[in-house]
N, CA, C and O atoms as CSV, one atom per row, in Angstrom:
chain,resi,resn,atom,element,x,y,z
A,1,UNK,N,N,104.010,111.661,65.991
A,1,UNK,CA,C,104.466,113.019,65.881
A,1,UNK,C,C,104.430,113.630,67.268
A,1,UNK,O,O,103.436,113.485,67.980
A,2,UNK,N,N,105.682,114.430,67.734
A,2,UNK,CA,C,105.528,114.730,68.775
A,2,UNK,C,C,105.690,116.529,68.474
A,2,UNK,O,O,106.322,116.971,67.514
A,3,UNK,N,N,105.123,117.230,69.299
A,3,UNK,CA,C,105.090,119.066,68.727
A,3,UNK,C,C,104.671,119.587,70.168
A,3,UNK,O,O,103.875,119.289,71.059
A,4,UNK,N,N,105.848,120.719,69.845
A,4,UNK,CA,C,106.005,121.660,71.158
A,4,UNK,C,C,105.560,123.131,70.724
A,4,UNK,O,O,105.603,123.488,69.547
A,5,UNK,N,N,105.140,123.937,71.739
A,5,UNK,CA,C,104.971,125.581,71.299
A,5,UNK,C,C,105.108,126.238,72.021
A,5,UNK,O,O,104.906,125.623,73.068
A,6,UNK,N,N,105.465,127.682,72.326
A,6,UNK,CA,C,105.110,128.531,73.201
A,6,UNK,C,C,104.156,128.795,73.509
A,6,UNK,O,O,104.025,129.484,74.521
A,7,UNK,N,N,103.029,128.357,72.758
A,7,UNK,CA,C,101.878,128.725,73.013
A,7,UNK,C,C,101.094,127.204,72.849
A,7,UNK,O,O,100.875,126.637,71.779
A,8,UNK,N,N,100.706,126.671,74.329
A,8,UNK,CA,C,99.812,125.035,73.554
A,8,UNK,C,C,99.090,125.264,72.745
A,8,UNK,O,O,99.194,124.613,71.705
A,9,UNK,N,N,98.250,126.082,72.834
A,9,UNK,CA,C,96.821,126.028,72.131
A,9,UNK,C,C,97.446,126.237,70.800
A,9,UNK,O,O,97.092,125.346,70.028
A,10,UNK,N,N,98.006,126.837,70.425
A,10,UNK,CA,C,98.636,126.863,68.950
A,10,UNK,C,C,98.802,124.874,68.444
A,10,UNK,O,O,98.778,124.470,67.281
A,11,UNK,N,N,98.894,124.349,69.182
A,11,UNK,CA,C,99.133,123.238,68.810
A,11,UNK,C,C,98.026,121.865,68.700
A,11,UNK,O,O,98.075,120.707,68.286
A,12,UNK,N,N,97.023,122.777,69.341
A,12,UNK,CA,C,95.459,121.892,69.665
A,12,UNK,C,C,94.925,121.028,68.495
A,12,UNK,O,O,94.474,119.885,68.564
A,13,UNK,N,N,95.076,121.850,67.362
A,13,UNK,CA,C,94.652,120.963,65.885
A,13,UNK,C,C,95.664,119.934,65.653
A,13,UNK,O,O,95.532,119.150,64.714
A,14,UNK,N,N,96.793,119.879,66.548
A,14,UNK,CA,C,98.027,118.927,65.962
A,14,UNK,C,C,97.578,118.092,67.374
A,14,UNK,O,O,97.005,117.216,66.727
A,15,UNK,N,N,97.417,117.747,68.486
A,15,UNK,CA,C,97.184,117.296,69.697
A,15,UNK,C,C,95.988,116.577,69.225
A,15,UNK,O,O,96.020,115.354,69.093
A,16,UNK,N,N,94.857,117.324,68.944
A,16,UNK,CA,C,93.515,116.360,68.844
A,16,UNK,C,C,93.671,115.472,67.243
A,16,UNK,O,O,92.709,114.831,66.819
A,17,UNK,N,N,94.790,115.534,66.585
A,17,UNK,CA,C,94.951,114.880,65.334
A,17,UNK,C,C,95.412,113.139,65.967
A,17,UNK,O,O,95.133,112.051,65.463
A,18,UNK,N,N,96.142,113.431,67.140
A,18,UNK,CA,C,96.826,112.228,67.588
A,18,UNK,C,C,98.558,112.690,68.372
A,18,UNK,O,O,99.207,111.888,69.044
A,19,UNK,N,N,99.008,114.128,68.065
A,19,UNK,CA,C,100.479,114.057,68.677
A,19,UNK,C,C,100.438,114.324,69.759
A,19,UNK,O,O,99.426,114.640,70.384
A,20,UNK,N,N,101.547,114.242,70.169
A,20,UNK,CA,C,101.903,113.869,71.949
A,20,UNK,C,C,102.801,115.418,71.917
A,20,UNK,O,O,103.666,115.893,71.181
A,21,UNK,N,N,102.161,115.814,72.977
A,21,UNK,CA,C,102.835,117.016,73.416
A,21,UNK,C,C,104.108,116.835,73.894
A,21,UNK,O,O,104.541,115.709,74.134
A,22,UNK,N,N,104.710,117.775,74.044
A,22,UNK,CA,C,106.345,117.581,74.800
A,22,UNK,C,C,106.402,119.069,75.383
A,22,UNK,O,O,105.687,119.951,74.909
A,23,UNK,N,N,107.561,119.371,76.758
A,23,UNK,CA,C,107.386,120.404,77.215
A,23,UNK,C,C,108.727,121.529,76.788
A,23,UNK,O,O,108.993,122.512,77.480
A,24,UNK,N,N,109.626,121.077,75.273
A,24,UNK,CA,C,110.459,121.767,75.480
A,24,UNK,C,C,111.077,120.831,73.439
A,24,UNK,O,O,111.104,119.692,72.973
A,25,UNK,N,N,111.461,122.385,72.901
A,25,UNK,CA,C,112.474,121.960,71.784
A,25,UNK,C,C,113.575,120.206,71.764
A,25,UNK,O,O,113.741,119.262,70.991
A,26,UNK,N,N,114.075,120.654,73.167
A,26,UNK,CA,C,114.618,119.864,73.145
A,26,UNK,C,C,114.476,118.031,72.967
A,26,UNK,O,O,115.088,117.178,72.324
A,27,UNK,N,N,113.313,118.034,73.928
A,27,UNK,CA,C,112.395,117.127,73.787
A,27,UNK,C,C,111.836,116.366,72.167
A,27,UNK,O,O,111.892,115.209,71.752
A,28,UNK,N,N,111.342,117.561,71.608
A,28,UNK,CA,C,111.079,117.199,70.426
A,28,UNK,C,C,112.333,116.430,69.513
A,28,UNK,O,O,112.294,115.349,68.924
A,29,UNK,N,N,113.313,117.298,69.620
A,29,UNK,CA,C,114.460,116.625,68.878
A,29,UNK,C,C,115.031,114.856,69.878
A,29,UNK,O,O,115.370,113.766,69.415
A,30,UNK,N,N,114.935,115.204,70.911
A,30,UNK,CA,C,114.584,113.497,71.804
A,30,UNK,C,C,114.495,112.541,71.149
A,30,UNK,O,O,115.122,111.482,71.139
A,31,UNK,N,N,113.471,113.024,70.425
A,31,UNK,CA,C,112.070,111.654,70.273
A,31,UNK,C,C,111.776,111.664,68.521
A,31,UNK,O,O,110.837,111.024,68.048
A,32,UNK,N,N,112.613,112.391,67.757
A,32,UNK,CA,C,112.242,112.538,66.939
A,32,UNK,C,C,113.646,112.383,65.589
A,32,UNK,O,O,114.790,112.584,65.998
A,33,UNK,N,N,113.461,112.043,64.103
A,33,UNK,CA,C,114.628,111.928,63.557
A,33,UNK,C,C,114.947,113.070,63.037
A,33,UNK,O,O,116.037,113.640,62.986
A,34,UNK,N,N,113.078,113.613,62.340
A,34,UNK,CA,C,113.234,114.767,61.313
A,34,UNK,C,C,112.396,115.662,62.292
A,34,UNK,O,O,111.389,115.298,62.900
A,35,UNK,N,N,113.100,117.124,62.347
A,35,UNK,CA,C,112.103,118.393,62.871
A,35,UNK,C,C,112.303,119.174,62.202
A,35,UNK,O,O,113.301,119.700,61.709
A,36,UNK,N,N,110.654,119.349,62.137
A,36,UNK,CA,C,110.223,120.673,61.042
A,36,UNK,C,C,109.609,121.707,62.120
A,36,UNK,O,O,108.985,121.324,63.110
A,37,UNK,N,N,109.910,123.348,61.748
A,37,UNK,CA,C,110.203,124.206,62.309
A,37,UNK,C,C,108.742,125.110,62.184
A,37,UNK,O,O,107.910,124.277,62.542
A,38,UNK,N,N,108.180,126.057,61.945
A,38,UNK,CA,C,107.398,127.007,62.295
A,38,UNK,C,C,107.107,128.316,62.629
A,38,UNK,O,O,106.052,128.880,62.920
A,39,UNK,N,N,108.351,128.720,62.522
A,39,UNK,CA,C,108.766,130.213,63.403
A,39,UNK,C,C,108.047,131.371,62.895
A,39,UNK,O,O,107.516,131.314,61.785
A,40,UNK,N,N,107.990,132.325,63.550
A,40,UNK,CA,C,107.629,133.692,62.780
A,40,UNK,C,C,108.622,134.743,62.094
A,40,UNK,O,O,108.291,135.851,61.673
A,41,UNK,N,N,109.714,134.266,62.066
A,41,UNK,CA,C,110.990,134.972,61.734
A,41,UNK,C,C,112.459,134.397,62.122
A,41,UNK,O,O,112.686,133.348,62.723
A,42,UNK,N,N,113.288,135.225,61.690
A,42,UNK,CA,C,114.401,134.824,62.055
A,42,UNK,C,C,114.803,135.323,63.203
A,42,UNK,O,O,116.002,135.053,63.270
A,43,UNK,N,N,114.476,135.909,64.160
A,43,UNK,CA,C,114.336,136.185,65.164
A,43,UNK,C,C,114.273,134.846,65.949
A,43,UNK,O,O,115.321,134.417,66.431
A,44,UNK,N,N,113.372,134.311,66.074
A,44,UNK,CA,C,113.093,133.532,66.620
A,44,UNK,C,C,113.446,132.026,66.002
A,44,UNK,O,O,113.255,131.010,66.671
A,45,UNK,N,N,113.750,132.009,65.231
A,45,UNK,CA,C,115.032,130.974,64.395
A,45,UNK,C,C,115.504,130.798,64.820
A,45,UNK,O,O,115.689,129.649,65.220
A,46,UNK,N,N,116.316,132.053,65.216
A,46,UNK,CA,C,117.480,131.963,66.056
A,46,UNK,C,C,117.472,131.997,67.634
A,46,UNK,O,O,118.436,131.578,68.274
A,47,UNK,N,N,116.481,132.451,68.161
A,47,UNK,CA,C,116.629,132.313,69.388
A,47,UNK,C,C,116.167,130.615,69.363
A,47,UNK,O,O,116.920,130.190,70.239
A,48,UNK,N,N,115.580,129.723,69.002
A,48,UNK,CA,C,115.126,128.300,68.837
A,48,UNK,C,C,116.651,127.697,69.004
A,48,UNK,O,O,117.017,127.230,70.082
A,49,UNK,N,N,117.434,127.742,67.950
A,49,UNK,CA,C,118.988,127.366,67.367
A,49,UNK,C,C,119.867,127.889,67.916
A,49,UNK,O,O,120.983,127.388,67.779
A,50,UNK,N,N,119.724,129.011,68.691
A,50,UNK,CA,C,121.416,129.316,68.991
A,50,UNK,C,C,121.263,129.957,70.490
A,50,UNK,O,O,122.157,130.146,71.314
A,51,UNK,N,N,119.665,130.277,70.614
A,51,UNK,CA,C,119.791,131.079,71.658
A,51,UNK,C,C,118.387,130.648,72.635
A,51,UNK,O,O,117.351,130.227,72.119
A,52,UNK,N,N,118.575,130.846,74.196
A,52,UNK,CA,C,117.623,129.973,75.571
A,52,UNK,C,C,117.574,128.672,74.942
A,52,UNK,O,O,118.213,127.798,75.527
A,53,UNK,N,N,116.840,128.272,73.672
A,53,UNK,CA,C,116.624,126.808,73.878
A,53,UNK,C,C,117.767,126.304,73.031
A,53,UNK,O,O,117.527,125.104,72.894
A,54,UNK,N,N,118.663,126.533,72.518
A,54,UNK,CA,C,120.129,125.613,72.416
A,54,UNK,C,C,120.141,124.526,73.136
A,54,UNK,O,O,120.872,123.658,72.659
A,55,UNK,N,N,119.494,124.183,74.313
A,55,UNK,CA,C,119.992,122.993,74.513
A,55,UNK,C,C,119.153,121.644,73.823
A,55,UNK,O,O,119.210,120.467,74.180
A,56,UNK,N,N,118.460,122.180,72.850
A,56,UNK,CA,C,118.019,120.911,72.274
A,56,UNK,C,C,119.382,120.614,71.363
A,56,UNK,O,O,119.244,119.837,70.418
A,57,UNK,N,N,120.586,121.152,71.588
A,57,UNK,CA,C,121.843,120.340,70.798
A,57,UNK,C,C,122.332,119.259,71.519
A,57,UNK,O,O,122.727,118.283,70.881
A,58,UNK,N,N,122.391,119.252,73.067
A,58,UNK,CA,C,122.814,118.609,73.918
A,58,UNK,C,C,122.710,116.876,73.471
A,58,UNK,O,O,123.113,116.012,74.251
């Protein structure tokens, strides 16, 4: 499992479980078949999907 955040420490219980950090959305979708999401809204749904980090479509 690989998992990214804006915030690392948000991700510390998933890191000390065994996953490998990555420095960017995009990344995650890289290395990965299925990504599951997390957001606090659709706000940020959408900025994830359509908006700054879009380029995890690339």
């Amino acid at each position: 499992m690989v998992v990214h955040d804006i915030n690392q420490a948000a991700a510390a219980r998933h890191l000390e479980a065994g996953a490998a950090w990555v420095d960017s959305p995009k990344e995650v979708a890289e290395q990965s078949e299925i990504v599951f999401t997390s957001l606090p809204g659709p706000t940020q749904v959408e900025a994830v999907a359509l908006g700054e980090w879009e380029s995890w479509k690339e």
